[in-house]
C-alpha positions in Angstrom: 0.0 0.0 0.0 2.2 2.3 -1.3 -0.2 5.2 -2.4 -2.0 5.7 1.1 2.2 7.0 2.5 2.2 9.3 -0.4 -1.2 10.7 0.2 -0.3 11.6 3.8 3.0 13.2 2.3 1.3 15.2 0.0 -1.5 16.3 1.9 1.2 17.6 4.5 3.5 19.1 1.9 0.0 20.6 0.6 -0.6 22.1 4.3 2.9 22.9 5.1 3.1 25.2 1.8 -0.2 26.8 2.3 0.2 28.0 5.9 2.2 30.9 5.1 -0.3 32.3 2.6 -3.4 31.3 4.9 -1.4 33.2 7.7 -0.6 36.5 5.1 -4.2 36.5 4.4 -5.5 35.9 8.0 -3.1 39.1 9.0 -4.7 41.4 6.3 -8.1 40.6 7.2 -7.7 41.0 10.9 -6.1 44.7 9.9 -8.9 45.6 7.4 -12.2 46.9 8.8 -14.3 46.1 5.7 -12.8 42.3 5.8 -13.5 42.3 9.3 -17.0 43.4 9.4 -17.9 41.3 6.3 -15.5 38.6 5.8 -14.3 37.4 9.0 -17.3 37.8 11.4 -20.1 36.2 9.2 -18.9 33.3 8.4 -17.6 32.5 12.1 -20.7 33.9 13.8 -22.8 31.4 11.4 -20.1 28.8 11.9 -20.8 29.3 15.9 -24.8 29.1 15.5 -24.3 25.3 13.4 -21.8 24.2 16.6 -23.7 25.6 19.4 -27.0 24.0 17.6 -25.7 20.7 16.6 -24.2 20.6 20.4 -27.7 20.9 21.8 -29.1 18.8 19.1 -27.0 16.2 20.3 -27.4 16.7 24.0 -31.1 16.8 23.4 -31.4 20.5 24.4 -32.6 21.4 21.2 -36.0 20.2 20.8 -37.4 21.5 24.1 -35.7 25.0 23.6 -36.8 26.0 19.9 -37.2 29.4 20.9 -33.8 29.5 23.3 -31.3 32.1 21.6 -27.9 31.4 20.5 -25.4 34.0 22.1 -23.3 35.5 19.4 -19.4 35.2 19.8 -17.5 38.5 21.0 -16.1 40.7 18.3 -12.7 39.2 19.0 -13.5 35.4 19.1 -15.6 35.6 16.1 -12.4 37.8 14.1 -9.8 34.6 15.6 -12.9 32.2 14.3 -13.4 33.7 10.8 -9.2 34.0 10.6 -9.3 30.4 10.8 -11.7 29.6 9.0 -10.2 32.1 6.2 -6.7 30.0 6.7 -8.5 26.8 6.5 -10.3 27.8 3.2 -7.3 28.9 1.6 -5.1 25.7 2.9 -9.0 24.1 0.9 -8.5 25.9 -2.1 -4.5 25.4 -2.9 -5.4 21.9 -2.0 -8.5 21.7 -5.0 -6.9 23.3 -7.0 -3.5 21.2 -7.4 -6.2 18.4 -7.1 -7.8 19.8 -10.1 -4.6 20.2 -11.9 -3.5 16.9 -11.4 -6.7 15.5 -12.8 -6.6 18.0 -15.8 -3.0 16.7 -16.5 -3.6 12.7 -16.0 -6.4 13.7 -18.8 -4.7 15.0 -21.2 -2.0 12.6 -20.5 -4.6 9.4 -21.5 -5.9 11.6 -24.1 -2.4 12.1 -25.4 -2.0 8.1 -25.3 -5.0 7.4 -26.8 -4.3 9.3 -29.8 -0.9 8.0 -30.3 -2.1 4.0 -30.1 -5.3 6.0 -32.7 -2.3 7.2 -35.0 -0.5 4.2 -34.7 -2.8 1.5 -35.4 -3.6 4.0 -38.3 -0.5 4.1 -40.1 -0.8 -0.3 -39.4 -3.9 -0.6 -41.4 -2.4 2.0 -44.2 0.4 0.1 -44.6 -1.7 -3.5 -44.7 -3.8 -2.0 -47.3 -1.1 -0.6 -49.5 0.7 -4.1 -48.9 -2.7 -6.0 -50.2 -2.7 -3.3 -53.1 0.8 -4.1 -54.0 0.1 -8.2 -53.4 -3.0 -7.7 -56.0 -0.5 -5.1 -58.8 1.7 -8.0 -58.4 -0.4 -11.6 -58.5 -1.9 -9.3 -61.6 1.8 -9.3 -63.7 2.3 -13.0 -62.4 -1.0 -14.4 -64.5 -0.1 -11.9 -67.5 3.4 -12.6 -67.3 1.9 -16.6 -67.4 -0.4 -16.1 -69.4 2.7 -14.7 -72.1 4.3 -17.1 -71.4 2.0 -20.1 -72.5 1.1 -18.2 -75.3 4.8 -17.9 -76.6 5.5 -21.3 -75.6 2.9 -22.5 -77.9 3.2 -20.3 -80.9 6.9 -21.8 -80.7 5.7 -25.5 -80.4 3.4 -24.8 -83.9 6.5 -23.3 -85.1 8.7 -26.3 -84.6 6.5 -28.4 -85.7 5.4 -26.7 -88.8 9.5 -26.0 -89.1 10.2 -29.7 -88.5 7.7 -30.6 -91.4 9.5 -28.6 -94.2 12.8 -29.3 -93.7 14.7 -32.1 -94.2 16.4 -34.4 -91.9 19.6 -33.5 -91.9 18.2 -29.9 -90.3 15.9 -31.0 -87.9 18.5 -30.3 -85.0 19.0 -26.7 -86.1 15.1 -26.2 -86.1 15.2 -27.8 -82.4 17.9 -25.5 -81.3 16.2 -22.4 -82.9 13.3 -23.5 -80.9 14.7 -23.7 -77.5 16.7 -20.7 -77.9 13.0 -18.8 -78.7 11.7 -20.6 -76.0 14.5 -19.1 -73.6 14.6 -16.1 -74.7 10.9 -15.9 -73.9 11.3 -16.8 -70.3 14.4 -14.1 -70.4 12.1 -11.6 -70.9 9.1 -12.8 -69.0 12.0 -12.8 -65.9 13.1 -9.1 -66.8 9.1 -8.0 -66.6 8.6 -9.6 -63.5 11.4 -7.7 -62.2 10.9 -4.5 -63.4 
């Protein structure tokens, strides 16, 4: 359980780093009247009424005294209150919003991740599809290139035989070597297509 140790950490790095301002802003709103008066008192004197009524809530006071008042702090216990409270809010908000920026990052981080394995697997099926398109330009030369072939080959059978049938004996093996040199020249070529 590594991540709970690095929560802790962070969470105290979080406070540690925040005190200072929460303490700046504290200091400037214990000096400034306006911040006193409607920043700092409000907030504690309302924080005060939700304690003192949940206490008596709790202690069953609450239900037989609905019309009991609340005393109000003193102007100098509410001022402490609402300082702390004002501390505490801003310790909240550094706190929400490195959360926030975390998240924000991690986001765009999968989102940056996503796209890549998108691109890549992309680019794959490109590359498969102009592989089958080069397979198919290719099995296409093979059967012509075959089919040539053939067609040669027999053109120089009828030839040899129509050659064999004119001449004479004594020339049939110069008619069989003119033949086989056709017939290999032929496949020269057919090899020089298929390679080009």
């Amino acid at each position: 359980m590594v991540g709970f140790p690095i929560a802790k950490l962070v969470t105290l790095v979080i406070k540690q780093v925040s005190k200072p301002l929460a303490n700046v802003a504290k200091t400037r709103a214990k000096n400034s009247h306006f911040f006193r008066t409607y920043v700092l008192m409000p907030p504690a004197q309302f924080y005060h009424w939700c304690e003192v009524r949940m206490k008596m809530y709790v202690m069953n006071l609450g239900r037989s005294s609905q019309g009991s008042t609340i005393p109000r702090l003193s102007e100098e216990a509410a001022i402490e209150l609402g300082a702390n409270l004002l501390g505490e809010g801003v310790i909240f908000g550094i706190a929400v919003a490195i959360l926030g920026y975390e998240v924000a990052r991690q986001k765009e981080k999968e989102r940056k991740k996503e796209q890549d394995e998108s691109d890549f697997i992309n680019s794959l099926e490109q590359r498969i599809n102009d592989l089958a398109f080069a397979n198919e330009e290719l099995d296409t030369k093979v059967r012509e290139l075959t089919r040539t072939m053939y067609a040669t080959q027999h053109q120089l059978q009828i030839q040899g035989r129509q050659g064999a049938a004119l001449q004479m004996k004594p020339h049939e093996g110069q008619a069989g070597e003119a033949s086989s040199g056709n017939l290999t020249k032929a496949l020269v070529d057919a090899k020089n297509k298929i390679s080009s």
